[in-house]
C-alpha positions as CSV (number, residue, x, y, z in Angstrom):
1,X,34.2,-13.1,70.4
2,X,31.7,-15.5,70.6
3,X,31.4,-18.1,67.4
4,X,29.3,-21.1,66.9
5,X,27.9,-23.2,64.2
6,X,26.4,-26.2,62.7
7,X,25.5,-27.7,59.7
8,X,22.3,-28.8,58.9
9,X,20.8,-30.2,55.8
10,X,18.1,-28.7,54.3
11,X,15.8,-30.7,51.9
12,X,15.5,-28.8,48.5
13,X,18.7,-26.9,49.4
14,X,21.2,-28.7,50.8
15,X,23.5,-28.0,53.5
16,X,23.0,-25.1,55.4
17,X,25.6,-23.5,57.7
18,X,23.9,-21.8,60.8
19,X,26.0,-19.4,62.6
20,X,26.1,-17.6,65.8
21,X,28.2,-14.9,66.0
22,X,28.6,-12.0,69.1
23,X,29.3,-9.5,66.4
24,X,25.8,-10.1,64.6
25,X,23.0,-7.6,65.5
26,X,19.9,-9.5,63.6
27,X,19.1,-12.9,61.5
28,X,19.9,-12.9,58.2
29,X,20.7,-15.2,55.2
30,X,24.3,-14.6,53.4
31,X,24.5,-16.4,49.5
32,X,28.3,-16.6,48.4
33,X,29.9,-18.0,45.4
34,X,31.9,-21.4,46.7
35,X,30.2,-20.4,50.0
36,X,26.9,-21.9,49.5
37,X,24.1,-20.7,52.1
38,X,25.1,-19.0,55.6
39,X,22.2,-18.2,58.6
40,X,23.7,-15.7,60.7
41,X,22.2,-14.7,64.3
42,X,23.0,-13.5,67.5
43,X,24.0,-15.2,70.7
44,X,20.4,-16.2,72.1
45,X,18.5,-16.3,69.2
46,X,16.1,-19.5,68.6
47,X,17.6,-21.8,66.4
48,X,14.3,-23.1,65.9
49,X,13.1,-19.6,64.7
50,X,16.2,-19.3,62.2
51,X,15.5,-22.7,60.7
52,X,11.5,-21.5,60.4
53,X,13.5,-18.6,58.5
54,X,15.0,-20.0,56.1
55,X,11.7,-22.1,55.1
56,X,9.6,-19.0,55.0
57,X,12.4,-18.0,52.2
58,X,12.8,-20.9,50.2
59,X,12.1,-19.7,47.5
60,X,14.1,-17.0,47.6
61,X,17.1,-18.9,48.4
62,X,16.5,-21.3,45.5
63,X,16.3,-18.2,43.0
64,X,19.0,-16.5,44.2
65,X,21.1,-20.0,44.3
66,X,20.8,-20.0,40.5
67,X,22.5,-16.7,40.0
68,X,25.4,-18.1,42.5
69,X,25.7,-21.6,40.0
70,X,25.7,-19.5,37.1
71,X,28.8,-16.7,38.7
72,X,30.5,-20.5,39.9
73,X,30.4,-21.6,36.2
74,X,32.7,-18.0,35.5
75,X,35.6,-19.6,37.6
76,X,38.8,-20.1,35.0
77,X,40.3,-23.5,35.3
78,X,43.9,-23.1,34.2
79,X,45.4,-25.5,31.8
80,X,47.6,-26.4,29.7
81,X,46.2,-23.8,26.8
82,X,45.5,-20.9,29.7
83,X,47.0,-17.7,28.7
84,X,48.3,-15.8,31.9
85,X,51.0,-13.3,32.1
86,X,52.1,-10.4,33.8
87,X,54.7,-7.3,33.5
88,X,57.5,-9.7,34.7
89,X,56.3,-13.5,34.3
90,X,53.8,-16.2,32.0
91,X,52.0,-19.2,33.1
92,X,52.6,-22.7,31.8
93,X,50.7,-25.7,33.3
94,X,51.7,-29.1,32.2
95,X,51.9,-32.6,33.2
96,X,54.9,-34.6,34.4
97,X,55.5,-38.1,35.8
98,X,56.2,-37.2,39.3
99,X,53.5,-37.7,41.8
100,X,53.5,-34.4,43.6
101,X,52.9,-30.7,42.1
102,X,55.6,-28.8,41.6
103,X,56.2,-25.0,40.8
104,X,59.3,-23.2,39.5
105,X,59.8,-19.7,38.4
106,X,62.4,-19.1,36.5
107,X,63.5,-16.4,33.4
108,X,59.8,-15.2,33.5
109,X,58.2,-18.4,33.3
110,X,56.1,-19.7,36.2
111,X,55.5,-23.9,35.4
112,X,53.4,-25.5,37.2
113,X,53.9,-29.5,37.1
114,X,51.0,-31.9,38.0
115,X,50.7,-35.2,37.9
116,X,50.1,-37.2,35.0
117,X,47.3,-38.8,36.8
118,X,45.9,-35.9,37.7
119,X,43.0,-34.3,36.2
120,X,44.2,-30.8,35.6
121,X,40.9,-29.2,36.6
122,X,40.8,-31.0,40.2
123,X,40.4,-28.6,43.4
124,X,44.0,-29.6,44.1
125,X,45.4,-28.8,40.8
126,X,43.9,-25.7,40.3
127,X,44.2,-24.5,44.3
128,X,48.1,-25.2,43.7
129,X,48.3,-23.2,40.3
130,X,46.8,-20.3,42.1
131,X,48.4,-20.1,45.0
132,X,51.6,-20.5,42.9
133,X,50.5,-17.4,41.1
134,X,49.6,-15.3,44.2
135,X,53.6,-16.4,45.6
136,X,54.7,-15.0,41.9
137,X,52.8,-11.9,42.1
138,X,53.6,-11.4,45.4
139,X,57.3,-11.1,44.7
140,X,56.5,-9.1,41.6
141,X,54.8,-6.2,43.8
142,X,57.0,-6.1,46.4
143,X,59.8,-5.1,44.0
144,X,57.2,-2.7,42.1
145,X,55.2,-1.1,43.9
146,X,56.6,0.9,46.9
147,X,59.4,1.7,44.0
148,X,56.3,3.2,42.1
149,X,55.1,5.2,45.4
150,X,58.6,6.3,46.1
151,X,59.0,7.6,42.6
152,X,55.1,9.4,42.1
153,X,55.7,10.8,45.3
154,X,59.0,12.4,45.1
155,X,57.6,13.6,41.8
156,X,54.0,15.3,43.0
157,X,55.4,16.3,46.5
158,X,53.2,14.1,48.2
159,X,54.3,12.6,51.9
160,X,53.4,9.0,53.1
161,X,55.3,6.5,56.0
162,X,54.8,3.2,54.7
163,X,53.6,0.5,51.9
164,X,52.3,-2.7,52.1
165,X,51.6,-5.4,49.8
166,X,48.4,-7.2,50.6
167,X,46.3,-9.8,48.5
168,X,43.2,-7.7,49.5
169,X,39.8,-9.4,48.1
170,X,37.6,-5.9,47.6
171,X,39.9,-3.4,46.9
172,X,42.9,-1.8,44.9
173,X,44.6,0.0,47.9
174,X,43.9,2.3,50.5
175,X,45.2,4.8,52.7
176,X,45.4,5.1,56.4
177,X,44.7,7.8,58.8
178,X,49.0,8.3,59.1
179,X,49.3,7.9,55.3
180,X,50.5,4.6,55.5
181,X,49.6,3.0,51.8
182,X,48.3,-0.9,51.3
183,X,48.3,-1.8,47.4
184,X,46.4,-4.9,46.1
185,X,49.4,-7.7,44.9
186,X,46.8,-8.2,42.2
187,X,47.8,-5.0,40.8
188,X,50.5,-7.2,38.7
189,X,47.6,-8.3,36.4
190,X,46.4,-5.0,34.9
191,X,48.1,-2.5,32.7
192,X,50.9,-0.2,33.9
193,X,48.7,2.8,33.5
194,X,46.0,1.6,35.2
195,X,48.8,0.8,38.5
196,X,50.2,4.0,37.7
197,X,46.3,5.2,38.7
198,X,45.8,3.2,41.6
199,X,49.1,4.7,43.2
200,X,48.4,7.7,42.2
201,X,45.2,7.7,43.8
202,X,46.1,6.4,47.2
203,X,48.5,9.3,47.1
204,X,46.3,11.8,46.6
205,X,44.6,10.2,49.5
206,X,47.6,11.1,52.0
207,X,46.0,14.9,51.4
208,X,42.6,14.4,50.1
209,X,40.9,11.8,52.8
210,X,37.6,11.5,51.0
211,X,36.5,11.4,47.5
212,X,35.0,15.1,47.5
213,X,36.2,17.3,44.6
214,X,39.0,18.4,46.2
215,X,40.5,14.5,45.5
216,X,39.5,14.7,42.3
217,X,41.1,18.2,41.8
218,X,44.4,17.0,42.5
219,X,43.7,13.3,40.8
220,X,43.3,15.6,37.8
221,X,46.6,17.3,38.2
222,X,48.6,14.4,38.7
223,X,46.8,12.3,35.4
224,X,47.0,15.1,32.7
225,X,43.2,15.5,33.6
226,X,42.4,12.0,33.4
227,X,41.1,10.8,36.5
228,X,37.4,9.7,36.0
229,X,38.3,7.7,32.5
230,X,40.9,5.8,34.6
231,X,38.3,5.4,37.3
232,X,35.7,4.2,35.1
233,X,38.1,1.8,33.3
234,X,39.5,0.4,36.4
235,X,36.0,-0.5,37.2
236,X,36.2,-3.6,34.2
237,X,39.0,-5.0,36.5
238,X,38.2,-7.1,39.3
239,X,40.3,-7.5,42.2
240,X,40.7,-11.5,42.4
241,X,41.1,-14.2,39.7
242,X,38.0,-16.1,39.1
């Protein structure tokens, strides 16, 4: 698998990341938050015609940079006055005199100790307060979850192999083709009821591949008839911190 790149600077926009990739059928122009602006093209394609590209759509870019500053601007910074918690543990950030960062969890605290230097909103800061929480939620899961799809499935008579615990960036779980069962770490910020769904649903999958009324049938069955309002409230939940 082919993959090149380079960075180029483009006046009015900034630096733009040009990118050849084997897998890429056609030229396009990808706009992601913390990303900034990606060119993607096959092998062979005239950088010189991919640079003319993105000049044609200038304009577009620039427009479409604005709603990508504004979804930025979202990101949480975590501080000392954040309010974090899940079933089994709360954050606390503060400052102490050592020069590193240090974590700890401990009787359902997870501290986080920076600097006192530091500016609590630096990229280090706040990349070691969230990978401290992804570690803590990590360990959360993996003592919840397959316990949860042990104990639904017993109860409902469904039939998997195996669970995994992934930090997946798109979704809540899933289901393979042999019934193994991958559930989002991240599950450990939302309501039990609403992980109760999510199991529950990638259950249902181990019989019901697709999301034809057949799934919902039996999503029914196993909710007390309350599949689509957990669907449609799981839908105000999205599956990474910001």
């Amino acid at each position: 698998m082919a993959i090149k790149t380079s960075l180029i600077e483009i006046e009015g926009l900034g630096p733009v990341l040009f990118k050849s990739d084997s897998r890429c059928k056609r030229l396009s122009i990808r706009l992601k938050p913390f990303e900034g602006i990606t060119v993607m093209f096959p092998p062979g394609f005239s950088p010189k015609k991919a640079l003319a590209f993105v000049e044609e759509k200038h304009q577009w870019i620039l427009k479409n940079l604005e709603k990508i500053e504004k979804h930025e601007g979202q990101k949480t910074i975590f501080d000392e006055k954040s309010v974090f918690r899940t079933s089994s543990f709360e954050l606390k950030v503060q400052k102490h005199q050592a020069e590193t960062i240090r974590m700890t969890l401990n009787n359902g605290i997870l501290r986080v100790a920076y600097p006192h230097f530091a500016n609590v909103a630096d990229s280090k800061v706040q990349d070691a307060i969230r990978e401290g929480i992804e570690r803590a939620m990590r360990i959360e899961a993996k003592l919840v979850l397959p316990q949860k799809v042990h104990q639904f499935a017993h109860r409902h008579n469904f039939s998997y192999k195996k669970v995994f615990v992934k930090n997946l960036k798109s979704r809540w779980g899933s289901c393979s083709a042999v019934n193994n069962i991958n559930l989002n770490l991240q599950l450990m910020r939302l309501p039990e009821y609403l992980i109760d769904y999510v199991v529950l649903h990638e259950l249902c999958h181990t019989v019901e591949k697709n999301h034809g009324p057949g799934f919902w049938r039996l999503m029914d069955r196993v909710t007390g008839g309350k599949a689509r309002v957990l669907a449609s409230e799981m839908k105000k939940h999205r599956t990474t911190i910001y």
